[in-house]
C-alpha positions as CSV (number, residue, x, y, z in Angstrom):
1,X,-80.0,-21.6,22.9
2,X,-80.7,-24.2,25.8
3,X,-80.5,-21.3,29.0
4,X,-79.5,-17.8,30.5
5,X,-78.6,-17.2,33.6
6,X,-77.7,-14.6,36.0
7,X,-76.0,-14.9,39.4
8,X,-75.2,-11.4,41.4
9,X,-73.5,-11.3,45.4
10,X,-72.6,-9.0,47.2
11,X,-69.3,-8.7,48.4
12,X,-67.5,-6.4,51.0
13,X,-66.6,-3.3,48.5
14,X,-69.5,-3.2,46.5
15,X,-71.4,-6.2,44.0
16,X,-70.3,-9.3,42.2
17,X,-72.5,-11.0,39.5
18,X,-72.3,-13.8,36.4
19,X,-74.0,-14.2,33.6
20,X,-74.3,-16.3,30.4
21,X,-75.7,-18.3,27.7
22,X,-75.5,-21.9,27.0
23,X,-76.3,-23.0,23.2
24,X,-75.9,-26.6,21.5
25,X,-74.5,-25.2,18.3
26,X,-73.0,-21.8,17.5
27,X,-75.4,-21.1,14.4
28,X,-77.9,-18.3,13.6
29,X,-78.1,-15.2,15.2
30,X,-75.7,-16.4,17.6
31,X,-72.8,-17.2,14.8
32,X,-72.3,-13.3,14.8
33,X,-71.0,-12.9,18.0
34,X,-67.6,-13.7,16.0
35,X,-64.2,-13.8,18.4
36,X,-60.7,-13.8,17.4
37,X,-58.8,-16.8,19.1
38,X,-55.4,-14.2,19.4
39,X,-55.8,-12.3,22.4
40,X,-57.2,-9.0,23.3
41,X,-55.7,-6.0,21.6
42,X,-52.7,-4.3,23.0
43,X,-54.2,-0.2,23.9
44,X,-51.6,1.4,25.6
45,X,-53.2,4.5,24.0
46,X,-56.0,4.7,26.4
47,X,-55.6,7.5,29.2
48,X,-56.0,6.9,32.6
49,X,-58.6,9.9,32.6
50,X,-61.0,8.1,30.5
51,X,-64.4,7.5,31.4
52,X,-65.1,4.5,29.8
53,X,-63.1,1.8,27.6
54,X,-63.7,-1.7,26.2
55,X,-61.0,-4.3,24.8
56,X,-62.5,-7.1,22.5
57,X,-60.7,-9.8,20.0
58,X,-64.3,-8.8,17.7
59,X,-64.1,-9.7,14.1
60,X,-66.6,-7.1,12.4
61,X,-65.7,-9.1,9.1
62,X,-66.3,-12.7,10.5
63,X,-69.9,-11.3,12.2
64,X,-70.7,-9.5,8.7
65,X,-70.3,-13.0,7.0
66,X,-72.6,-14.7,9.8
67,X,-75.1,-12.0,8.7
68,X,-75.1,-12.9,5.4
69,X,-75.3,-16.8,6.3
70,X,-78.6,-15.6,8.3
71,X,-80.0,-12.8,5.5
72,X,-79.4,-15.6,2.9
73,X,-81.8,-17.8,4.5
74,X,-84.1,-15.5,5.7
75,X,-84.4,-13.5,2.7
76,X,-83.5,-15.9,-0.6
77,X,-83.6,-12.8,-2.8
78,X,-82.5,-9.6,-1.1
79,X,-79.0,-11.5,-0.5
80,X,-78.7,-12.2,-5.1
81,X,-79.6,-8.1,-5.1
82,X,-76.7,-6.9,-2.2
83,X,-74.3,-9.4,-5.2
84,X,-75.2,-8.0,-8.1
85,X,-74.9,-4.3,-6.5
86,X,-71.2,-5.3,-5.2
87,X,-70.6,-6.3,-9.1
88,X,-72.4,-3.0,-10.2
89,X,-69.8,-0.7,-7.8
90,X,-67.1,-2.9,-9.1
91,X,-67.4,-2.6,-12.6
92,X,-68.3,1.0,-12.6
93,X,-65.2,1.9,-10.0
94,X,-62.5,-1.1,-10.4
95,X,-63.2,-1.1,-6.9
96,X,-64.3,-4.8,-4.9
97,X,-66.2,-4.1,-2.2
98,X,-66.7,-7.4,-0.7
99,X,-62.7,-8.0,-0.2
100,X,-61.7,-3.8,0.6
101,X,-64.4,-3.4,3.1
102,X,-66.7,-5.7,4.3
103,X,-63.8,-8.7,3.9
104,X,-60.6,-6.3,5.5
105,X,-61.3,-6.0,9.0
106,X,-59.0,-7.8,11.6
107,X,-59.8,-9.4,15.0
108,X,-59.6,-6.3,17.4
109,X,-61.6,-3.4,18.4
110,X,-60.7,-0.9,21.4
111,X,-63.0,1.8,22.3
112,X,-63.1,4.6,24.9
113,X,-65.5,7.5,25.8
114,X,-64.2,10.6,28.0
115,X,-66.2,13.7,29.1
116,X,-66.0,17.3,27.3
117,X,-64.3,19.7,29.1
118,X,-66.6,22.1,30.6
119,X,-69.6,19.6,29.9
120,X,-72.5,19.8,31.9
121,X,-75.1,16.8,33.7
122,X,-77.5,17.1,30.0
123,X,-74.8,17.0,27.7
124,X,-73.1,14.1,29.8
125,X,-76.2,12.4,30.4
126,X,-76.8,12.6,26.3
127,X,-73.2,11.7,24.4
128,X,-69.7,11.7,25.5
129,X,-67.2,11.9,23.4
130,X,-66.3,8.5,21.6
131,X,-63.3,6.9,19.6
132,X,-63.7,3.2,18.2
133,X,-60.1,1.9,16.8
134,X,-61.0,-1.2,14.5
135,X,-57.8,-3.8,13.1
136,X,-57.9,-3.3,9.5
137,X,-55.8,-6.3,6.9
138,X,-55.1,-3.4,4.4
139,X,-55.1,0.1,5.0
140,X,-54.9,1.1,1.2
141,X,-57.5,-1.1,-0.2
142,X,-60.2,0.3,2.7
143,X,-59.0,3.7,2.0
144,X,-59.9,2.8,-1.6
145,X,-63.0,1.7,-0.8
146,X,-63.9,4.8,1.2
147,X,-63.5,6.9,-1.5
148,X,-65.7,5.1,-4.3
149,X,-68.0,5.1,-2.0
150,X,-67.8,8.8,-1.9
151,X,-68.1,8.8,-5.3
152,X,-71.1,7.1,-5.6
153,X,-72.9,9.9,-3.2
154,X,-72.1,13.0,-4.5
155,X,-73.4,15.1,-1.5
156,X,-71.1,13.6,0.9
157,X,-68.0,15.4,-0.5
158,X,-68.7,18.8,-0.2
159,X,-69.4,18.0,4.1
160,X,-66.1,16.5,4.6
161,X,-63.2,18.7,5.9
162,X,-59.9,17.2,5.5
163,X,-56.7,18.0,7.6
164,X,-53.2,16.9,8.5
165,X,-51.9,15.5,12.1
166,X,-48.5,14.3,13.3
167,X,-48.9,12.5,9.2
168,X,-52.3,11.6,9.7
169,X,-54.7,12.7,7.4
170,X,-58.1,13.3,9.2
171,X,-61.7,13.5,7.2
172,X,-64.2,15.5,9.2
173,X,-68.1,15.5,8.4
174,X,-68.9,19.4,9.5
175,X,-72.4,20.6,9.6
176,X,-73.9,23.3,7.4
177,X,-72.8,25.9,9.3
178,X,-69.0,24.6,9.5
179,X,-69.3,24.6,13.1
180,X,-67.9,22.0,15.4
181,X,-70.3,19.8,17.2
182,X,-69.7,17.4,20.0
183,X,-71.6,15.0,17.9
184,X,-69.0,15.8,14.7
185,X,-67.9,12.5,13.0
186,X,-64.2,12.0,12.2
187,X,-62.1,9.0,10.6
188,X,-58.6,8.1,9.9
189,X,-56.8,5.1,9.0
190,X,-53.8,4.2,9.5
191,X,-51.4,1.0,8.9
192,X,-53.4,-1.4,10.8
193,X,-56.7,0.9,11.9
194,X,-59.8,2.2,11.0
195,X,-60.1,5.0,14.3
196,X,-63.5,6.8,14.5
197,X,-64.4,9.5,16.7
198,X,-67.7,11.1,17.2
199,X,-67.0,14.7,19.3
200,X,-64.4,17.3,18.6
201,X,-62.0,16.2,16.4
202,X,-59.7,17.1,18.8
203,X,-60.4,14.1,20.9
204,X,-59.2,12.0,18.0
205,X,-56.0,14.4,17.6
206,X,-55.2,13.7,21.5
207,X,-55.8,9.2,20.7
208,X,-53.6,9.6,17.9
209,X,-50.4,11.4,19.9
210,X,-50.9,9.0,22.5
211,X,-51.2,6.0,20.1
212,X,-47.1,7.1,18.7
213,X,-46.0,7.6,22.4
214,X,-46.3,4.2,23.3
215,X,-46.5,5.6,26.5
216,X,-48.8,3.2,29.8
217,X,-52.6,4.3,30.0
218,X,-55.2,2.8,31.9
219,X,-55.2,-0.9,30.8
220,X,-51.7,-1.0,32.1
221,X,-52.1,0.8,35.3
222,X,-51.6,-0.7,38.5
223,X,-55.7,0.0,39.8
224,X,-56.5,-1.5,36.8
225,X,-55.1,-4.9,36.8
226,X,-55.9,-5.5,40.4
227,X,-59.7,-5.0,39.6
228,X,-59.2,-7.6,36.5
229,X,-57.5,-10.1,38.5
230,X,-60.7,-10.5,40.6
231,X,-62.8,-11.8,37.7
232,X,-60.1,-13.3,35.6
233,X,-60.5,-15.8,33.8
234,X,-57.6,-17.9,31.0
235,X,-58.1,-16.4,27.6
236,X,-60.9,-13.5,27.6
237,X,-62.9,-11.8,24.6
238,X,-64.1,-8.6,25.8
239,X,-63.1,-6.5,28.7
240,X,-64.8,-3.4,29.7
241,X,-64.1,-0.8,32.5
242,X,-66.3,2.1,33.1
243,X,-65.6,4.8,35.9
244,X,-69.0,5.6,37.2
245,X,-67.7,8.4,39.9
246,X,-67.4,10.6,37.0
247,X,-70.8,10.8,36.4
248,X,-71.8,11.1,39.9
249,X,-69.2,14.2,40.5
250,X,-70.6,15.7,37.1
251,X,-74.0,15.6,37.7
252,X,-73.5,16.7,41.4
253,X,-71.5,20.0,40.2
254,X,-74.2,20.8,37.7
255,X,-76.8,20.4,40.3
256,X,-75.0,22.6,43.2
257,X,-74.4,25.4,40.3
258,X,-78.3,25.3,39.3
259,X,-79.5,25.3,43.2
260,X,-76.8,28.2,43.9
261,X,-78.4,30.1,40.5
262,X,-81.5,29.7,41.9
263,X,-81.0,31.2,45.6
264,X,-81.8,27.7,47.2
265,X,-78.5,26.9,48.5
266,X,-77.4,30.3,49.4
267,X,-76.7,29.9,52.8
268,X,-75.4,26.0,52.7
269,X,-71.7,26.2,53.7
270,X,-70.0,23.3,51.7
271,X,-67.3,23.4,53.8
272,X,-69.3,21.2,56.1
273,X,-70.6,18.6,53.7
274,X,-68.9,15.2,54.3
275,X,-65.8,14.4,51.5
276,X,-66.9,11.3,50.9
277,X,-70.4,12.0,48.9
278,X,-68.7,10.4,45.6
279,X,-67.5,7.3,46.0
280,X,-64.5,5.9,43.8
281,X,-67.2,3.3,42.1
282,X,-65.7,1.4,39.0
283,X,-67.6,-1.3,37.1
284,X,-65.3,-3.9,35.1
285,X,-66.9,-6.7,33.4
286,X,-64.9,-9.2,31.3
287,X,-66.5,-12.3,28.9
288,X,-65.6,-15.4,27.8
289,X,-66.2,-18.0,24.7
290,X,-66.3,-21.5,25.4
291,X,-67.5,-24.4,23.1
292,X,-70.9,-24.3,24.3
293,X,-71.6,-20.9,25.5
294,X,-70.3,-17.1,26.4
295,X,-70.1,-15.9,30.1
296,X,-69.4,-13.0,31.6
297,X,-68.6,-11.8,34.8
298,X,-68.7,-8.1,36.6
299,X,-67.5,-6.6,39.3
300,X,-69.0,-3.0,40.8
301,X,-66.5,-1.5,43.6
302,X,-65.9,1.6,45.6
303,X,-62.5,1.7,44.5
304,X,-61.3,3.5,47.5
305,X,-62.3,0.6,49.9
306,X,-61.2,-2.1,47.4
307,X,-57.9,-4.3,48.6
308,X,-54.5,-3.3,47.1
309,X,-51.4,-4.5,46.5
């Protein structure tokens, strides 16, 4: 690595700032930041309600094989041991690893996170709900893979619930008690995706409807793009867009209801309070690869005094 930086202005709606590293070579640790040269993924799937959500042309497999490059150097014998336990798994199952799991992922990951219903400023503050969607090369051969793995440790079985949706089949990992949890972890796969939630598995349900509607969501709206446009750059990696007003209108609900509970804002007539104590504020950041470096820009707005079209 020959420098960092970090550049940040203000502008008339809020803050914009750069960043970036500049290497000689892509090798090492650096070699796992692997991109796809095809274009960020298409997530029409993502609702416009969503707190935050990520686009990148990431190759998990292509980064998995850069940390091999660096775990073969830097540990000549643990490397020979991972082998001979991928041959182990294989001639006990039929089942090659190396090309049905670690081999089989695609260039493309979309994420998004949303807020329970009903959740309060704690359980905000400690997980929203997630869904990561990952492009898989074949859907049969990872589902194989899944399940010798299964095999191999018995006491996973008996904690995953399976079920059908809309001719999905979802695998649930319950807790003792059978009881859903907002941190419950839930997989499907489908043609082309490996989709993992962490929350209800409703939340995964709702991704799942939306992702056979084909129907606009958030990348596609109007609000959106105008936001990109300022930071744009030819051929991006990674986009991100988080919608910080969220968490400023939770947390400010939460703490009204605890002050009201505790007598202190008993006579505070909220009709007089001014409408404007959460501001619209999105942060979008997007990063691109270049021959010598990655760079990133982002962009912090009150969307409500932002320009429009």
């Amino acid at each position: 690595i020959q420098a960092l930086f970090v550049d940040c202005d203000l502008v008339e709606d809020g803050a914009l700032c750069s960043a970036g590293v500049v290497y000689r070579e892509k090798k090492g640790l650096v070699e796992m930041l692997a991109y796809d040269s095809g274009g960020l993924p298409e997530a029409r799937y993502v609702p416009t309600t969503t707190l935050t959500s990520s686009l990148s042309s990431f190759n998990i497999s292509e980064m998995l094989a850069g940390l091999e490059k660096v775990l073969r150097v830097a540990s000549p014998t643990m490397m020979p041991l991972f082998d001979m336990q991928l041959f182990q798994v294989k001639k006990n199952t039929g089942i090659d690893l190396r090309a049905s799991l670690l081999d089989n992922f695609g260039g493309g990951i979309v994420s998004m996170a949303s807020i329970p219903e009903q959740a309060d400023a704690a359980e905000l503050m400690a997980q929203p709900e997630q869904v990561v969607i990952m492009a898989i090369k074949d859907s049969e051969s990872l589902s194989a893979a899944l399940e010798a793995l299964k095999d191999l440790v018995p006491m996973v079985k008996p904690m995953l619930k399976e079920q059908d949706y809309e001719g999905y089949t979802i695998y649930s990992f319950s807790d003792a008690s059978g009881v859903e949890s907002s941190e419950q972890i839930s997989y499907t796969i489908t043609r082309d995706k490996l989709i993992v939630c962490v929350g209800r598995v409703g939340y995964l349900q709702t991704v799942l409807t939306r992702l056979d509607s084909n129907n606009s969501g958030l990348w596609e709206a109007e609000d959106s793009e105008i936001l990109f446009e300022r930071i744009a750059k030819p051929h991006p990696v990674s986009r991100s867009y988080m919608d910080l007003s969220q968490y400023t209108e939770t947390v400010l609900e939460t703490l009204a209801e605890t002050l009201l509970f505790d007598g202190i804002l008993g006579d505070l007539d909220f009709a007089s309070l001014p409408s404007d104590l959460e501001a619209e504020l999105r942060l979008v950041s997007e990063l691109n690869e270049e021959p010598d470096g990655f760079f990133v820009r982002m962009l912090l707005v009150d969307q409500d005094a932002s320009p429009k079209r």
